[in-house]
C-alpha positions in Angstrom: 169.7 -149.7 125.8 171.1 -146.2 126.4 170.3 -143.4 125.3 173.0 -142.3 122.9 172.1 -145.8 121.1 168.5 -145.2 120.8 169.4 -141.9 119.6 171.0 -143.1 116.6 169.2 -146.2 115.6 165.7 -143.9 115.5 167.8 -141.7 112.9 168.6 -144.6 111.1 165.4 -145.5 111.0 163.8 -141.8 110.0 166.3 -141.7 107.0 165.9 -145.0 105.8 162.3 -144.6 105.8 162.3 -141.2 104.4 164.5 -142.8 101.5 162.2 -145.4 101.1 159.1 -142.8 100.9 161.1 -140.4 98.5 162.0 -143.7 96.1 158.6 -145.0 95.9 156.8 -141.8 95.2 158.8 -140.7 92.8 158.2 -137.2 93.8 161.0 -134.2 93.5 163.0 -133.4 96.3 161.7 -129.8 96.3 157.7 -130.8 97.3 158.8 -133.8 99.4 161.0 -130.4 101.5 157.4 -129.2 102.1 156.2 -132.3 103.1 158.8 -132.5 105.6 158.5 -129.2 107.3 154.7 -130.1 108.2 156.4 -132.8 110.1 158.7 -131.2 111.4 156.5 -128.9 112.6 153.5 -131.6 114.1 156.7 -132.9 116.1 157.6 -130.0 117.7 154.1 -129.4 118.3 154.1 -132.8 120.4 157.5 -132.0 121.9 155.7 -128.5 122.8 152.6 -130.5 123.9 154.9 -133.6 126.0 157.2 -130.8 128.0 153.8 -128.8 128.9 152.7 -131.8 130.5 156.2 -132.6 132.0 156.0 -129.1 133.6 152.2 -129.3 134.9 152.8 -132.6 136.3 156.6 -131.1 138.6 154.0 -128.8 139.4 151.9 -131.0 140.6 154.0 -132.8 142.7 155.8 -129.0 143.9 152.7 -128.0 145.5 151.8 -131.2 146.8 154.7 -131.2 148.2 154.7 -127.6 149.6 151.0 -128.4 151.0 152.7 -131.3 152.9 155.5 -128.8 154.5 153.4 -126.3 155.2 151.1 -128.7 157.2 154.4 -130.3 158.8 155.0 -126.2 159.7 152.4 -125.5 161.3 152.2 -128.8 163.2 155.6 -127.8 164.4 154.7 -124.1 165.4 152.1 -125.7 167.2 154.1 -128.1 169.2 156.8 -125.2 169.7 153.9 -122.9 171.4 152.8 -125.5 173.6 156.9 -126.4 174.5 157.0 -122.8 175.2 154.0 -122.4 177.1 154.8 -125.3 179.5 158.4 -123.7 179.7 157.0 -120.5 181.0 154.2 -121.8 183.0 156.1 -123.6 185.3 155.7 -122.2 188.8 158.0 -120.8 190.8 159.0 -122.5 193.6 159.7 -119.6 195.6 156.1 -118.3 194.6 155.1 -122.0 196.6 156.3 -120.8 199.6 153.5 -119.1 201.9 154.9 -115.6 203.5 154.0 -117.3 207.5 154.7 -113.9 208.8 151.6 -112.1 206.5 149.5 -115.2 207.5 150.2 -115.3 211.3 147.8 -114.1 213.7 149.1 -110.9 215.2 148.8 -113.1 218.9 151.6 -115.8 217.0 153.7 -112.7 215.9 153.4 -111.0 219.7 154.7 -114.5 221.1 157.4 -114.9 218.3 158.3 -111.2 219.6 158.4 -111.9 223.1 160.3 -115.1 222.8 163.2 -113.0 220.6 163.4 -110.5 223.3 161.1 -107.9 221.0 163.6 -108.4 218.2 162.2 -109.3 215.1 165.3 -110.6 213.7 165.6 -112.8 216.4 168.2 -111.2 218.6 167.8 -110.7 222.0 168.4 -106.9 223.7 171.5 -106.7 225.7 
């Protein structure tokens, strides 16, 4: 059933009741007003009552919710830190690479010299 439907047969249903109640009593319209108002107002102290629930219970789920993305946060920070780090710790490969010059023996560099014709660059002298 939808909604509009239930809507209306529930009125039905309140006013033929209340018609009922007004017939069999017998009492004036004027105290059965009064009588009306208190129920009135005890159902819009339930409706007060059902949407305070109805709000504590989005709330609920809200913060659940926001627990579950803050832990999914900082699970991700975490993994984008450790990305990072093994980004930037990579080694350089030209850091691999010993200097063989600053670890020769100064006999090796004499011989290197000697076979270049003293020329460190490797040219001979002319």
């Amino acid at each position: 059933m939808i909604l509009s439907e239930l809507i209306e047969i529930t009125s039905q249903r309140f006013n033929a009741a209340a018609i009922q109640i007004l017939t069999e009593s017998g009492l004036p319209a004027y105290l059965v007003e009064g009588m009306v108002l208190g129920l009135l107002a005890d159902i819009r102290e339930k409706k007060a009552a059902e949407l305070t629930q109805e709000l504590s219970d989005q709330n609920m789920k809200l913060e659940k919710q926001n627990e579950e993305l803050q832990k999914c946060k900082k699970e991700l920070e975490l993994q984008l830190k450790d990305a990072r780090e093994k980004l930037y710790s990579v080694p350089d490969p030209a850091e691999d690479i010993p200097d063989m010059e600053s670890k020769a023996s100064p006999k090796v560099i004499e011989v290197e010299k000697s076979e270049t014709g003293g020329e460190e660059d490797g040219r001979h002298k002319q």
